[in-house]
C-alpha positions in Angstrom: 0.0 0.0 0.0 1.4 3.6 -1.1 2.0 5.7 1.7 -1.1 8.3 0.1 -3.4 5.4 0.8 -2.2 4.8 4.2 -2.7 8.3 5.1 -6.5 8.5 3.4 -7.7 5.5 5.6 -6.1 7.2 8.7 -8.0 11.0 7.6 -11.5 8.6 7.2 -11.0 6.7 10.5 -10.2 10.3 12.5 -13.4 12.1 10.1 -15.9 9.1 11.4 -14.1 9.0 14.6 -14.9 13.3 15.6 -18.4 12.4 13.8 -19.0 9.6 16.3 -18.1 12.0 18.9 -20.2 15.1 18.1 -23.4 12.5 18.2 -25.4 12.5 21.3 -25.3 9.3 23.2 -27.5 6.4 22.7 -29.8 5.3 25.5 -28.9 1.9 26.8 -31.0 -0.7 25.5 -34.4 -1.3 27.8 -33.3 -4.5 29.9 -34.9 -8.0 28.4 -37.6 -8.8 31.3 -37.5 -12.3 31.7 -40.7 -14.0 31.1 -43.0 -14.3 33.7 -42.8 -18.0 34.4 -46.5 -19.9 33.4 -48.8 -20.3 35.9 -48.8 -23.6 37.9 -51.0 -26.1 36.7 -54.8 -25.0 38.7 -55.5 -27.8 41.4 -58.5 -30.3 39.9 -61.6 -28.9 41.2 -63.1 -30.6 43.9 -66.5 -32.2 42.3 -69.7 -30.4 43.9 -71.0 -32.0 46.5 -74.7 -33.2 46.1 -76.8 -30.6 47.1 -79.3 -31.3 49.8 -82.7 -31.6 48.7 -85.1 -29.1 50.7 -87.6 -30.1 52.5 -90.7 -30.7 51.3 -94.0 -28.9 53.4 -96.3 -31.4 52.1 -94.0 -34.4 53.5 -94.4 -32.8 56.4 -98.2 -31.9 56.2 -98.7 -35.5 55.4 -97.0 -36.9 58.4 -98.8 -34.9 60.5 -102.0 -35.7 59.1 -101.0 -39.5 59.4 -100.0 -39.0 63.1 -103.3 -37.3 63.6 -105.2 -40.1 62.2 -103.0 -42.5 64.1 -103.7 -40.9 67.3 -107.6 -40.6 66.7 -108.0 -44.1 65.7 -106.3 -45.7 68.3 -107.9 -43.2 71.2 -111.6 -45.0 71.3 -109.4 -48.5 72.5 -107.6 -46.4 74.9 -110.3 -44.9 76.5 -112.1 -48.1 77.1 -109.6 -50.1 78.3 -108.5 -47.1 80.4 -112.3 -47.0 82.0 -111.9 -51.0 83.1 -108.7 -49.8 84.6 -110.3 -46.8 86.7 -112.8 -49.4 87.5 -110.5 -51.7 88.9 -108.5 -49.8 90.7 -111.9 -47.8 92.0 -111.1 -44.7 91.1 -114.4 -42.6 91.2 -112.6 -39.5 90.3 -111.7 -41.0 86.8 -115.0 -42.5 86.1 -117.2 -39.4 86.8 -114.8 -37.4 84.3 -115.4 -40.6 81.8 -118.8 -41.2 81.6 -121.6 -39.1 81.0 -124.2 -40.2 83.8 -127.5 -38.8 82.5 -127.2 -40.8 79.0 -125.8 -43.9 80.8 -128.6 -44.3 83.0 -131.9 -44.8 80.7 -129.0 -47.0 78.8 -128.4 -49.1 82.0 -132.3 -49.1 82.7 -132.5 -50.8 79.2 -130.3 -53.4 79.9 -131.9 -54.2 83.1 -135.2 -54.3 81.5 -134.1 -57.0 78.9 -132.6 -59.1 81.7 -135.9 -58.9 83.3 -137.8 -59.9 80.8 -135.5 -62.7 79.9 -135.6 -64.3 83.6 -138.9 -63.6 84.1 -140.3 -64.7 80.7 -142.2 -61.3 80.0 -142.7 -58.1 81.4 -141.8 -57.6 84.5 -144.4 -57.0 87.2 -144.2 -53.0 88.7 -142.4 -53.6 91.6 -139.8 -55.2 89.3 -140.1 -52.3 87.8 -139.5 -50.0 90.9 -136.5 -51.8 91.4 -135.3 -51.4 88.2 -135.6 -47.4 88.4 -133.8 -47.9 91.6 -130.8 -50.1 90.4 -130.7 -47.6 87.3 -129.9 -44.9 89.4 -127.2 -46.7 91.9 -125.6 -48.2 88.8 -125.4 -44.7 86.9 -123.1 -43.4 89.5 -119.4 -43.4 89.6 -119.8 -45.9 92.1 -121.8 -47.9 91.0 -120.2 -48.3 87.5 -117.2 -48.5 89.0 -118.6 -51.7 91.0 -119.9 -53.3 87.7 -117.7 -53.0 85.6 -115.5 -54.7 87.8 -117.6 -57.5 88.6 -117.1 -58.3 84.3 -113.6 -58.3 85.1 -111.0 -60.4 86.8 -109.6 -60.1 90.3 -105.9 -58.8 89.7 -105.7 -58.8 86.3 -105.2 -55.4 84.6 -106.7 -54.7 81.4 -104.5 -54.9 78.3 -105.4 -54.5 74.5 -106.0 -58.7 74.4 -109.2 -57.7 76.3 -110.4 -55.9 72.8 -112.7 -58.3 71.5 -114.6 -56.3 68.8 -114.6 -52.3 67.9 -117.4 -51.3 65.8 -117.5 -47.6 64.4 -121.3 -45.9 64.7 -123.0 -43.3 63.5 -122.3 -40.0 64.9 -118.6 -40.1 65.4 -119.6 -43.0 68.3 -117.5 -46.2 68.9 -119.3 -49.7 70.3 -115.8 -51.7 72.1 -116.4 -55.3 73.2 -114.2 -55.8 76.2 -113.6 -59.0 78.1 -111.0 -61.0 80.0 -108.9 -63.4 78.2 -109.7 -65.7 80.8 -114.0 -65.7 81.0 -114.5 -64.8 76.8 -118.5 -64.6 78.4 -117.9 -61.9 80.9 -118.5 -59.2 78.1 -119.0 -55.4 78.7 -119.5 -53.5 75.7 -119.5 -49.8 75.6 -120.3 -47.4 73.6 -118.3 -44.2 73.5 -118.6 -40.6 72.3 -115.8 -38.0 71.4 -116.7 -35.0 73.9 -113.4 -33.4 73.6 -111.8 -33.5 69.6 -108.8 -31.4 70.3 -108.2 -34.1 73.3 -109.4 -36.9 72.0 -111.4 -37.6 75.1 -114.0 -39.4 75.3 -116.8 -40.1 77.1 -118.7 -43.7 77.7 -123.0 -43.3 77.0 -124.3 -46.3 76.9 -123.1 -49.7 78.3 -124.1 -53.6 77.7 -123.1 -56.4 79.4 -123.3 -60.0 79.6 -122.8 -62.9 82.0 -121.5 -61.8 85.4 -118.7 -63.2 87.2 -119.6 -66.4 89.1 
């Protein structure tokens, strides 16, 4: 290389070298942020648990009704077997609130009129009569019922539901029970009860029958 040439490259290196320096400065290059890093994999969802079905009103108006109807049909047996109780145990208190006394008497004068007429063969004669009206009258007394309806029943034995021998639904919301001791099938007593108390489900005895007495 001449020396001309040598010095030409030098002259262009120092020109671009005072032009590089007369240029303002670059700004740095904006750092590379690094990638934000991918989310992590989401957990598998927990499947839903069954949701609770809500209660129903109905279901629970039905059951109600049901218990209702349970309780009403199952009160007439109660009540009887609970007057041969009272009876047994004497308990004039309970009978007097059980029994309605001015129905159950011309019921009880009935009944002693028909086993008049069966001894006798007929009518009874008046002073059978008078003794009937009598009787009626003792008999239709907490007392007195108490005293027989115990003489249908058996010494020591408490009445349970095997005493039930019939039930018979009547007219008027009334309920004819057959009760008699496992033991003597013939000592029946059959009584005929009325709901005085719906809300309660109390009821009340009105008219009473009764067969072969205790020996």
């Amino acid at each position: 290389m001449s020396r001309a040439a040598t010095w030409d490259a030098r002259l262009w290196d120092e020109v671009w070298a005072e032009y590089d320096a007369r240029q303002p400065a670059r700004p740095a290059p904006a750092p590379v942020q690094p990638a934000a890093p991918a989310p992590l994999q989401a957990r598998a969802a927990t499947p839903p648990s069954r949701p609770v079905a809500p209660r129903r009103p109905w279901r629970l108006a039905a059951l109600g009704v049901a218990a209702a109807l349970l309780a009403y049909a199952a009160s007439p047996f109660a009540a009887a077997l609970q007057l041969a109780g009272a009876a047994q145990r004497a308990d004039a208190a309970a009978l007097a609130a059980q029994a309605d006394f001015e129905r159950l008497r011309p019921a009880i004068a009935a009944r002693l009129d028909h086993l008049a007429a069966e001894r006798l063969g007929g009518a009874p004669p008046a002073y059978v009569q008078r003794l009937r009206e009598d009787l009626s009258a003792r008999l239709a007394s907490p007392e007195g019922l108490g005293a027989l309806l115990a003489g249908q029943t058996a010494p020591g034995s408490g009445p349970a539901p095997g005493w039930v021998q019939s039930a018979q639904p009547l007219e008027g919301g009334r309920w004819s029970i057959t009760l008699a001791p496992p033991e003597a099938p013939a000592r029946t007593t059959t009584l005929t009860l009325e709901l005085a108390d719906p809300l309660r489900l109390r009821w009340q005895l009105v008219a009473l029958d009764w067969g072969a007495p205790r020996p």
